[in-house]
Backbone as CSV, one residue per row, in Angstrom:
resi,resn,N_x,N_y,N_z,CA_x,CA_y,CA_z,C_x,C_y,C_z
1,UNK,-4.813,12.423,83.271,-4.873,13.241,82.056,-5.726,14.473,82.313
2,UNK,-4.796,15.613,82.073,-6.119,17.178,81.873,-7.346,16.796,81.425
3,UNK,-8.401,17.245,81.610,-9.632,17.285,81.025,-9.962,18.073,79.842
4,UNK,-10.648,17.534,78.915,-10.981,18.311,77.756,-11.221,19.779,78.076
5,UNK,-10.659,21.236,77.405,-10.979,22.360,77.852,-12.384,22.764,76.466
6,UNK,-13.917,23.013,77.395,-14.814,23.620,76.294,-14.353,24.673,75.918
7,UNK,-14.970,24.890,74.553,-14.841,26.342,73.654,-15.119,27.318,74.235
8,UNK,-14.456,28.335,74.361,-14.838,29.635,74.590,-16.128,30.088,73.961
9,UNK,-16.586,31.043,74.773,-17.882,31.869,73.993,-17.715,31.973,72.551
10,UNK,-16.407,33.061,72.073,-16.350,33.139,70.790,-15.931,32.087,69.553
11,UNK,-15.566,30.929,70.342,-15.067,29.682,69.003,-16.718,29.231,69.381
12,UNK,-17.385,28.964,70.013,-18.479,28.239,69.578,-19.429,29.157,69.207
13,UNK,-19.462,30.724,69.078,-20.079,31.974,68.293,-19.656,31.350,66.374
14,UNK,-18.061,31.235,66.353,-17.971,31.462,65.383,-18.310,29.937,64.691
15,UNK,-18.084,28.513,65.628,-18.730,27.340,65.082,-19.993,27.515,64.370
16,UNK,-21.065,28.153,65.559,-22.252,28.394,65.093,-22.682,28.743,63.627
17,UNK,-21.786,29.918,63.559,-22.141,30.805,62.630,-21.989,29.676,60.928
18,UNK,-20.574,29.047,61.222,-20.024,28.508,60.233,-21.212,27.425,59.744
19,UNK,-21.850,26.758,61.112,-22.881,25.772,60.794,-24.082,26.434,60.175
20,UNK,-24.626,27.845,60.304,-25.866,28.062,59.612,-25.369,28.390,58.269
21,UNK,-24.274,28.722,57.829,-23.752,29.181,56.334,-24.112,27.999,55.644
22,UNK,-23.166,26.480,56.358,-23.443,25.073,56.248,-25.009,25.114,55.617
23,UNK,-25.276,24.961,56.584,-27.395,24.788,56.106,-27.556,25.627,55.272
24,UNK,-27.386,26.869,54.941,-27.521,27.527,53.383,-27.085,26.614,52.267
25,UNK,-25.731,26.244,52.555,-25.104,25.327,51.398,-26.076,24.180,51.166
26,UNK,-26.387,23.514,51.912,-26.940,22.419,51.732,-28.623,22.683,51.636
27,UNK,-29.291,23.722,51.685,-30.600,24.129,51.059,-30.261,24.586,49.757
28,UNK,-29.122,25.051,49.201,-29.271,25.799,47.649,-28.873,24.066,47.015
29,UNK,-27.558,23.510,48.082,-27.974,21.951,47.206,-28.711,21.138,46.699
30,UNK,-29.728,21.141,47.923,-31.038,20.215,47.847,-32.022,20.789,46.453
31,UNK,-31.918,22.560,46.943,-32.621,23.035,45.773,-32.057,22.261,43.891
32,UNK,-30.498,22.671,44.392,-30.302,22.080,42.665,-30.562,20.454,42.166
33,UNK,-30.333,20.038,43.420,-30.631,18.205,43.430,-31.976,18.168,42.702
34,UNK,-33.018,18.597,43.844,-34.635,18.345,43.208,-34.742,18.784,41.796
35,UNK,-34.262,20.231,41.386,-34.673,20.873,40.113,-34.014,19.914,39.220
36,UNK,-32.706,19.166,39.278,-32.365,18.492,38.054,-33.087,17.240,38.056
37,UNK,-33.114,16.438,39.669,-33.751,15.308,39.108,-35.344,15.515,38.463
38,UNK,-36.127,16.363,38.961,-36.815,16.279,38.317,-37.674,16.472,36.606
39,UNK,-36.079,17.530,36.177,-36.399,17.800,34.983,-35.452,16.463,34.558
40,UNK,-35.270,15.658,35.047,-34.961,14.229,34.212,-32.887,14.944,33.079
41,UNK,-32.621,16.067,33.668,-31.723,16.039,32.538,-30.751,16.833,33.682
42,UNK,-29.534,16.747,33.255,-28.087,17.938,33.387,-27.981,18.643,32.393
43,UNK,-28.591,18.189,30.743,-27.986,19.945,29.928,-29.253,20.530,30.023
44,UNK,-29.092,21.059,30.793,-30.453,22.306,30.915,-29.497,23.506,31.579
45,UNK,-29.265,24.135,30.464,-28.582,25.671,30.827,-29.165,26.143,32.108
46,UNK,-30.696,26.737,32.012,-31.324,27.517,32.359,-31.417,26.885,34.042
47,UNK,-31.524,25.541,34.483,-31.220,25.180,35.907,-29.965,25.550,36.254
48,UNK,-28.782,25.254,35.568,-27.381,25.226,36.072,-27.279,27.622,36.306
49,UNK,-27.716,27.679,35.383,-27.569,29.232,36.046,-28.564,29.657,37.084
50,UNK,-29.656,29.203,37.368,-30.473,29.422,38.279,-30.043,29.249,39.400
51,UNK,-29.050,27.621,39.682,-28.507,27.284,40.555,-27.480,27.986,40.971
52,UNK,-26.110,28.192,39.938,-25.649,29.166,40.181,-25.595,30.781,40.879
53,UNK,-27.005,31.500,40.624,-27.114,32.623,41.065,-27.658,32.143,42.983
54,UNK,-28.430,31.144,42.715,-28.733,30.495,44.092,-27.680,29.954,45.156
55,UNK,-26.668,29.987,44.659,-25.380,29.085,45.472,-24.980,30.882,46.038
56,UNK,-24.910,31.540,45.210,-24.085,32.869,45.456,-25.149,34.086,46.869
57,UNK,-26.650,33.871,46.071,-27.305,34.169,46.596,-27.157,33.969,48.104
58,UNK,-27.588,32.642,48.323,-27.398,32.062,49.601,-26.467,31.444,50.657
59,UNK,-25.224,31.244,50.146,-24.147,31.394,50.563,-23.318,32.419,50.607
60,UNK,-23.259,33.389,49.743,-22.809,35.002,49.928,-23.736,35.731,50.975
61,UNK,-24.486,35.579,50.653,-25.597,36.703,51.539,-25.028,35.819,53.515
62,UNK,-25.059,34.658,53.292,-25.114,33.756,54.505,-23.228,34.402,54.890
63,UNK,-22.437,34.043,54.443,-21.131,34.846,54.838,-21.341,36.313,55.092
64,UNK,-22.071,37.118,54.277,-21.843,38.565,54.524,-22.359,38.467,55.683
65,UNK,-23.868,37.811,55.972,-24.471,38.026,57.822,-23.571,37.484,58.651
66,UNK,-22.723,36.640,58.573,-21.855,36.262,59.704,-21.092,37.522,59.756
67,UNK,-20.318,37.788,58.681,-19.610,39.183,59.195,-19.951,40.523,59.381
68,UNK,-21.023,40.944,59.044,-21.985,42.066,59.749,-22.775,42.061,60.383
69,UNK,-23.953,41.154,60.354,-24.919,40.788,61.412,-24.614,39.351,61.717
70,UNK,-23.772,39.094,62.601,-24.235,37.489,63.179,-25.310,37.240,63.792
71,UNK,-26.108,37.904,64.336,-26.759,37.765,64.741,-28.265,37.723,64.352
72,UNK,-28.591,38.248,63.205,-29.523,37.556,61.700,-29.606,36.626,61.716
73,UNK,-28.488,35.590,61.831,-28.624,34.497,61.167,-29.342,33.867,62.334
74,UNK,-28.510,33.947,63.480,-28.849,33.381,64.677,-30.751,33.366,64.387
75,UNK,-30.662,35.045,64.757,-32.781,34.946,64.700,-33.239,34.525,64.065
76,UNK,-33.077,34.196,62.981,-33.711,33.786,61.516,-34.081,32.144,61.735
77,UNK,-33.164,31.304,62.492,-33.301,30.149,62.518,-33.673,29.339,63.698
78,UNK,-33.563,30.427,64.913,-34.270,29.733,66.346,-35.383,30.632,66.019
79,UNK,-35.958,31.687,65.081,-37.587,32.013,65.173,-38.215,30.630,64.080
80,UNK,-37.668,30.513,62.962,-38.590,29.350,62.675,-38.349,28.437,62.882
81,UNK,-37.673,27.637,63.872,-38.077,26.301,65.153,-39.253,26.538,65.551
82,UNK,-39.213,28.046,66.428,-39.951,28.479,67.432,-41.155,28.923,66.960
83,UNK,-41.421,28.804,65.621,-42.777,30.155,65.055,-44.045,29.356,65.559
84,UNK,-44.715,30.273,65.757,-46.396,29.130,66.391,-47.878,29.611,65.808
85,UNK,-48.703,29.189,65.677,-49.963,29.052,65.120,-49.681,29.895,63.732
86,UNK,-50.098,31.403,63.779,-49.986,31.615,62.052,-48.996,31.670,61.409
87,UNK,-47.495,32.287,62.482,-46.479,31.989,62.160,-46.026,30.984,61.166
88,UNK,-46.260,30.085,62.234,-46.273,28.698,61.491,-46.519,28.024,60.288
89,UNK,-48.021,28.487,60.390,-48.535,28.415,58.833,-48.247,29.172,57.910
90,UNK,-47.847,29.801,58.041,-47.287,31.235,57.053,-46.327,30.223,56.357
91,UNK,-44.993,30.044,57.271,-44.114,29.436,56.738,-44.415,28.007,56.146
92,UNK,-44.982,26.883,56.867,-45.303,26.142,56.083,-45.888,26.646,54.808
93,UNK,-46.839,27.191,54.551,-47.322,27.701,53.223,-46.410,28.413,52.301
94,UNK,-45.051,29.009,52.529,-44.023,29.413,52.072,-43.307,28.444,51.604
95,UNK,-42.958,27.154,52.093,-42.692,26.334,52.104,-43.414,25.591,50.766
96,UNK,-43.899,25.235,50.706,-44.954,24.503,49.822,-44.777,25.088,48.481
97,UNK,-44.912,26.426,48.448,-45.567,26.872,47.541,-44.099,26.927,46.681
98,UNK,-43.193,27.159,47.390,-41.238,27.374,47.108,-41.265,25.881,46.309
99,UNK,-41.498,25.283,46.989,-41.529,23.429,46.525,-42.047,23.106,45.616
100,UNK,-43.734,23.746,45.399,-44.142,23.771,43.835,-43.471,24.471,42.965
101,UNK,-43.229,25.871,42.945,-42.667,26.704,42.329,-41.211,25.818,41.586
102,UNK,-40.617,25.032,42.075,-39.328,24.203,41.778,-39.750,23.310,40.879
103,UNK,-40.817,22.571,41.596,-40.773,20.991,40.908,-41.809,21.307,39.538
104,UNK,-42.554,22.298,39.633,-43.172,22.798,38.383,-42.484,23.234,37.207
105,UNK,-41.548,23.875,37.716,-40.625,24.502,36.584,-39.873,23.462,36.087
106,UNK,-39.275,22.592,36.787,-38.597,21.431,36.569,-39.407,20.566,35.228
107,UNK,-40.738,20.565,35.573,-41.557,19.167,35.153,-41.695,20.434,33.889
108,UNK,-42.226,21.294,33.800,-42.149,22.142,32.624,-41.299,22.168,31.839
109,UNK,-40.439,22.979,31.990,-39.427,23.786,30.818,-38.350,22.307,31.197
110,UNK,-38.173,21.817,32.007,-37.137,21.019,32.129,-37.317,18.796,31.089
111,UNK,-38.677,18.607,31.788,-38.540,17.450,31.272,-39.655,17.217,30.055
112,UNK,-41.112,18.043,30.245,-42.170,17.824,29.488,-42.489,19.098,28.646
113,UNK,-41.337,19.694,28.549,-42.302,20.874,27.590,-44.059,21.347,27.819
114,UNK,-44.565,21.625,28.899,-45.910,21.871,28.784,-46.030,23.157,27.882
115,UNK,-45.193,24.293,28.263,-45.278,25.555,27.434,-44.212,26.026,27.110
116,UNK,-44.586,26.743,26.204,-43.667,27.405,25.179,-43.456,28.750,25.075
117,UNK,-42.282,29.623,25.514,-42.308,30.850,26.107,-41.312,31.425,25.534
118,UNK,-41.456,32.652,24.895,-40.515,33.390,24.295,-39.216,33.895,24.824
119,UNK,-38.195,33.767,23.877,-37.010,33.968,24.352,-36.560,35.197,25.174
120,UNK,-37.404,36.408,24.853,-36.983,37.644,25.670,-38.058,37.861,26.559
121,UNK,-39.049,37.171,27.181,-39.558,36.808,28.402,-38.791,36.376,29.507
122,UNK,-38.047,34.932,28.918,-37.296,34.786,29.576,-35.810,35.755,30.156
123,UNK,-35.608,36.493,29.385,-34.643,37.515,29.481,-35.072,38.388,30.490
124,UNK,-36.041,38.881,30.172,-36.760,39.882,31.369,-37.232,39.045,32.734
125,UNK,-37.169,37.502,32.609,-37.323,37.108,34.134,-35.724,37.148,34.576
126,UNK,-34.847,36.996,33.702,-33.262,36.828,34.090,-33.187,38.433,34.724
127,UNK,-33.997,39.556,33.721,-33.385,41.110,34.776,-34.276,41.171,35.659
128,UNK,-35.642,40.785,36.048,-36.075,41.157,37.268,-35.405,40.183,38.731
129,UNK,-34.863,39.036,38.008,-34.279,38.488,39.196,-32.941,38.627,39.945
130,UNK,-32.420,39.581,39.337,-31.403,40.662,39.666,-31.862,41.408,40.723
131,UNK,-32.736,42.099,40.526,-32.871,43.014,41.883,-33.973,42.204,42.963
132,UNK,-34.577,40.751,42.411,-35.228,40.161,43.410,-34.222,39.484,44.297
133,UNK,-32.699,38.854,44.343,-31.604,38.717,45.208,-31.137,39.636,45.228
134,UNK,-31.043,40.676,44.541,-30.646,41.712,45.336,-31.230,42.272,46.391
135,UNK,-32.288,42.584,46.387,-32.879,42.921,47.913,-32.816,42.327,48.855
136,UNK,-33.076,40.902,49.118,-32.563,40.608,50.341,-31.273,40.746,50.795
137,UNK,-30.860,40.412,49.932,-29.277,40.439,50.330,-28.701,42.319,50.916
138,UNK,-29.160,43.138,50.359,-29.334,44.528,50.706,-29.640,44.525,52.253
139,UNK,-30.931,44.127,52.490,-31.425,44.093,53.543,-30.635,43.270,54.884
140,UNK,-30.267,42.203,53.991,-29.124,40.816,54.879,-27.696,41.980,55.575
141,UNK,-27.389,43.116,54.882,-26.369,43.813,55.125,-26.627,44.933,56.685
142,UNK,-28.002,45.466,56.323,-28.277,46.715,56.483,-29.526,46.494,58.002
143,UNK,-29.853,44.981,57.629,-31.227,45.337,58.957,-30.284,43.664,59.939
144,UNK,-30.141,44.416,61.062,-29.647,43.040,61.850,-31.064,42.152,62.279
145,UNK,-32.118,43.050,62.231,-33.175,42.119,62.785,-34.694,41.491,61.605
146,UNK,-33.921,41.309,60.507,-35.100,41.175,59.523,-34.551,39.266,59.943
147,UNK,-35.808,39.214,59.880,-36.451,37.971,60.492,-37.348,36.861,59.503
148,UNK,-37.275,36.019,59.768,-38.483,35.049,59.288,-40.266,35.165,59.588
149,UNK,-40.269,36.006,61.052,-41.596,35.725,61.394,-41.056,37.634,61.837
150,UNK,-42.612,37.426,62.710,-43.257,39.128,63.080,-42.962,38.846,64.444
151,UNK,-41.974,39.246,64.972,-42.400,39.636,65.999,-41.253,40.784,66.745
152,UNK,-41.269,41.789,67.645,-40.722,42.849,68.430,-39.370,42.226,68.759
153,UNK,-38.375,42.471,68.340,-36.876,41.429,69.272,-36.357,42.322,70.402
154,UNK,-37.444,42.414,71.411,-36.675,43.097,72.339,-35.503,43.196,73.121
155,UNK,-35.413,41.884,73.234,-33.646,40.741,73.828,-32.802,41.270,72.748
156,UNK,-33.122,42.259,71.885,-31.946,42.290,70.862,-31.817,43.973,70.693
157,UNK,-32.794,44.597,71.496,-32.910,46.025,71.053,-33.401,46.943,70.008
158,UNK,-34.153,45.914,69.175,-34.908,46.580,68.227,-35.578,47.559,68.236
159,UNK,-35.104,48.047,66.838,-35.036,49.916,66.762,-35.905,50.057,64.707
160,UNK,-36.062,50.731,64.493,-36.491,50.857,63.379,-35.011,51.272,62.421
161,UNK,-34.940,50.569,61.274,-33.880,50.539,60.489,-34.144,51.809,59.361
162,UNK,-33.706,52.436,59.486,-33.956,53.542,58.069,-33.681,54.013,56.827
163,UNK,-32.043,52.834,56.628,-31.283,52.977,55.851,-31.014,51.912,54.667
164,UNK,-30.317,52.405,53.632,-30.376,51.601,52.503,-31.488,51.392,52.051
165,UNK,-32.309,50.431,51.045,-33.572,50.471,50.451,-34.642,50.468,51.782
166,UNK,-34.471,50.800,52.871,-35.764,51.288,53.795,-35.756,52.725,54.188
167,UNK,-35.327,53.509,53.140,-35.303,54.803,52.701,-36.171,55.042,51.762
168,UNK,-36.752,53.934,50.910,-37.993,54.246,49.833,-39.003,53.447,50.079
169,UNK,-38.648,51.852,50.332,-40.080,51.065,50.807,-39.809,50.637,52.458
170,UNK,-40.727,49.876,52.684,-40.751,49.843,54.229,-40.504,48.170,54.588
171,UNK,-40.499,47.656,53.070,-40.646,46.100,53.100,-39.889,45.194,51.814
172,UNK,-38.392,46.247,51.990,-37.567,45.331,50.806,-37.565,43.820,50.440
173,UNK,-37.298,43.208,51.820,-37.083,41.476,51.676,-38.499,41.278,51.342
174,UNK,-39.392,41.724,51.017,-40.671,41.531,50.979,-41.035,41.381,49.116
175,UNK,-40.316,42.629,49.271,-40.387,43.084,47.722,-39.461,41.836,46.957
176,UNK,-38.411,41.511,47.330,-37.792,40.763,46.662,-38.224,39.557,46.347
177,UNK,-38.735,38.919,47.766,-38.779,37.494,47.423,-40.450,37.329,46.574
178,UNK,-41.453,38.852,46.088,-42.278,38.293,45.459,-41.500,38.645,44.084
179,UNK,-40.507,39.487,43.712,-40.393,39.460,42.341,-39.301,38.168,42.103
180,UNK,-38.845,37.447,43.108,-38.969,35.702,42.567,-40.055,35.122,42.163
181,UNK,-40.593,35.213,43.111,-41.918,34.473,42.702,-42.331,34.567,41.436
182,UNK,-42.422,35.748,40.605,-42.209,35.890,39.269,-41.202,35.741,38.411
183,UNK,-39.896,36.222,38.882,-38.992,36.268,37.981,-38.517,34.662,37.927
184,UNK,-37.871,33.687,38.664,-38.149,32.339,38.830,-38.443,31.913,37.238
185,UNK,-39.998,31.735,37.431,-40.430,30.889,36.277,-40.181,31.333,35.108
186,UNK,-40.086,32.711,35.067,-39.981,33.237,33.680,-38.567,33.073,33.282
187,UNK,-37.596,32.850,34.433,-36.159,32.812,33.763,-36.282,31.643,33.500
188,UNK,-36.854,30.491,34.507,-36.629,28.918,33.941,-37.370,28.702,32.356
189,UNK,-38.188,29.620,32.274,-39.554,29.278,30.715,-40.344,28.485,30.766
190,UNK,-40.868,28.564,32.022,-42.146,27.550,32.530,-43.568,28.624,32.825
191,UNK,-44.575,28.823,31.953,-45.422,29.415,32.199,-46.341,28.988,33.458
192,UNK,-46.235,27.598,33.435,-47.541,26.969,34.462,-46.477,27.189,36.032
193,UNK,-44.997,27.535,35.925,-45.121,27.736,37.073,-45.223,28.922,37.932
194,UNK,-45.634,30.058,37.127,-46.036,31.636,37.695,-47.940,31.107,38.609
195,UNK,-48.278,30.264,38.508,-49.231,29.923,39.709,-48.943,29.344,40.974
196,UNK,-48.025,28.854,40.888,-47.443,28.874,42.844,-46.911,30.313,42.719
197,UNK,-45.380,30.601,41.676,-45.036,31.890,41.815,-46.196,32.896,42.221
198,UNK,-46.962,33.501,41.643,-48.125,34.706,41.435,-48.449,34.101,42.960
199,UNK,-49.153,32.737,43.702,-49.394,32.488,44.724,-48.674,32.907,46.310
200,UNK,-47.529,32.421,45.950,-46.491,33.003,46.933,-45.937,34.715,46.801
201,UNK,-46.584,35.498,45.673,-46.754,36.565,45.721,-47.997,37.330,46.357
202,UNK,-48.917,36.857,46.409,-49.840,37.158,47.046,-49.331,36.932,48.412
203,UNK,-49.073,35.742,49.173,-48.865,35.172,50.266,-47.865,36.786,50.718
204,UNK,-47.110,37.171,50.044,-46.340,38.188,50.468,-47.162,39.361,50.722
205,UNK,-47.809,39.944,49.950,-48.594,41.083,49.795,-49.240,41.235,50.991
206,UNK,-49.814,39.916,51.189,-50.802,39.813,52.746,-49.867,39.530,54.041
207,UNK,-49.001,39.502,53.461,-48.089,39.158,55.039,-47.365,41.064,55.173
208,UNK,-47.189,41.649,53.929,-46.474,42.771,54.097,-47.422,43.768,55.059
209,UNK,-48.874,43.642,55.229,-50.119,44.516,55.432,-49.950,44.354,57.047
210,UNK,-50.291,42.298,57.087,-50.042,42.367,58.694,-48.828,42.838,59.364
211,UNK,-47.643,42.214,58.781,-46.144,42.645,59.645,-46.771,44.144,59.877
212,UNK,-47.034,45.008,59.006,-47.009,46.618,58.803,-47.979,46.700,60.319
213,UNK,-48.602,46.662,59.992,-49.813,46.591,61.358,-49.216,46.098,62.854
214,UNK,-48.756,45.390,62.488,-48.029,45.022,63.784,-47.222,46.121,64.380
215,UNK,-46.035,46.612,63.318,-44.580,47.342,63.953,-45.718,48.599,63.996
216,UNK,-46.695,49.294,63.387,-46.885,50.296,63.656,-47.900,50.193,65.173
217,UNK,-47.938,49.309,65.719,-48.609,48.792,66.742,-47.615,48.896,67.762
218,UNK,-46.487,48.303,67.969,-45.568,47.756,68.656,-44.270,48.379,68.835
219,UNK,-43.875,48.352,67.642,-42.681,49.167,67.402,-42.344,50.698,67.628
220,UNK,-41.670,51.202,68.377,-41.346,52.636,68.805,-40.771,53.182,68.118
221,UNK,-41.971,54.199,67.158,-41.003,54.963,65.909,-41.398,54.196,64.420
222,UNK,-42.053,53.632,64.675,-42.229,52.693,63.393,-43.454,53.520,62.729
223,UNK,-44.394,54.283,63.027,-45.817,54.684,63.163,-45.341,56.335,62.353
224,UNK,-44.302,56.605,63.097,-43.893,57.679,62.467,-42.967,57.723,60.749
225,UNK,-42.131,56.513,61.161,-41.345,55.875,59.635,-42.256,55.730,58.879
226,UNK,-43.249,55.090,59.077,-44.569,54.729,58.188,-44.938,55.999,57.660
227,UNK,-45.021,57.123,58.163,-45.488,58.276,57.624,-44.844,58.925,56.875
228,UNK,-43.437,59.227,57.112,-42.252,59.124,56.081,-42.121,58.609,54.841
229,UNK,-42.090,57.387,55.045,-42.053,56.211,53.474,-43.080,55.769,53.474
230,UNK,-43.914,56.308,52.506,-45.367,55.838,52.271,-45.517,54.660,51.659
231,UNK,-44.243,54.225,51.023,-44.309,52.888,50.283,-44.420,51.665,50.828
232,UNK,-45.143,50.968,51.169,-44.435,49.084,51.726,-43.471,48.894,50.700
233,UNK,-43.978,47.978,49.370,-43.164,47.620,48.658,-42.331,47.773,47.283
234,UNK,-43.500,48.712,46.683,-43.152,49.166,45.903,-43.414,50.709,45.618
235,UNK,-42.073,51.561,45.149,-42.119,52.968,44.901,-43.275,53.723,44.312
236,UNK,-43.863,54.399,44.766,-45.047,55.253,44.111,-46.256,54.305,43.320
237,UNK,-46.409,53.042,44.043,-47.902,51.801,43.718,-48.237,51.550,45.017
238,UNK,-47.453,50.763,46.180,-47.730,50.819,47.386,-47.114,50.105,48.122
């Protein structure tokens, strides 16, 4: 009998790819799993659309990088295997704080009522969390090398990106994932959980200062972009 023939380069490129979309699916799952069991219920509007924008979020954004940057995805997921000492902790602490941020809102607005939050609060966490998936996903289009961790991808040719929202700040995915951190709780109507949120906003703020320090260290041309767009994250504050 012939011998089994292996995949070509490009069927196991495009296996790959199909498997990290996979792991998106099954992180926005896990996400909706935890948030319902823990708010003890299924009619809770406000999870099922959260989840919703999260399925699209992370599975759209995860298809668009296979077909414009495959290679995003790729870095994104052998750097945090690979991330080491603060790296590391960074993300673990990202981690955590994502995990409170869930199971808080859950145990809040979902099963115990701790607080009680006005209806067009919540509205205004529903519009800031519009442009908080929107930015990454912007960025998911536009930067092949936005990453999980800090570091130079020289094996990849990294160049400074200038285009789309890194035409006004210097640190979109940055910007986005802290106005989750806020927008989040306020769309779910959980006040007590804007303290991991507000937390993992900070965690950003201080990570936006070092990355910055770094590329203007490292990066060729980055020192000069910096001088250009005075903004990190936000337009005309900083």
């Amino acid at each position: 009998m012939p011998e089994a023939q292996t995949p070509t380069t490009p069927v196991r490129s495009v296996l790959a790819s199909i498997g990290r979309v996979f792991v998106l699916f099954l992180i926005t799952l896990i996400f909706s799993t935890v948030l319902f069991a823990v708010a003890g219920k299924l009619n809770w509007l406000e999870g099922w659309l959260i989840s919703v924008v999260f399925l699209f979020y992370m599975v759209g954004g995860g298809i668009a990088a296979v077909i414009i940057n495959p290679g995003q995805l790729k870095e994104r997921g052998t750097a945090a295997i690979q991330a080491q000492g603060l790296e590391r902790l960074i993300l673990l602490v990202v981690v955590i704080l994502c995990i409170a941020l869930i199971v808080i809102s859950a145990l809040d607005a979902g099963r115990f009522h701790w607080s009680s939050m006005p209806l067009i609060v919540e509205i205004i966490g529903w519009v800031l969390l519009l442009p908080a998936v929107a930015l990454p996903s912007w960025v998911g289009i536009v930067n092949t090398y936005a990453s999980v961790v800090v570091r130079i991808q020289k094996d990849r040719g990294h160049h400074v990106i200038q285009k789309g929202p890194y035409r006004r700040i210097r640190h979109p995915m940055y910007t986005g994932v802290i106005l989750m951190g806020i927008s989040i709780p306020l769309a779910l109507g959980s006040w007590w959980a804007l303290c991991p949120g507000l937390a993992l906003s900070i965690v950003f703020v201080l990570r936006t200062a070092q990355e910055d320090a770094v590329l203007i260290r490292d990066l060729v041309g980055y020192a000069d972009y910096a001088q250009q767009v005075r903004y990190r994250l936000f337009p005309y504050i900083w």
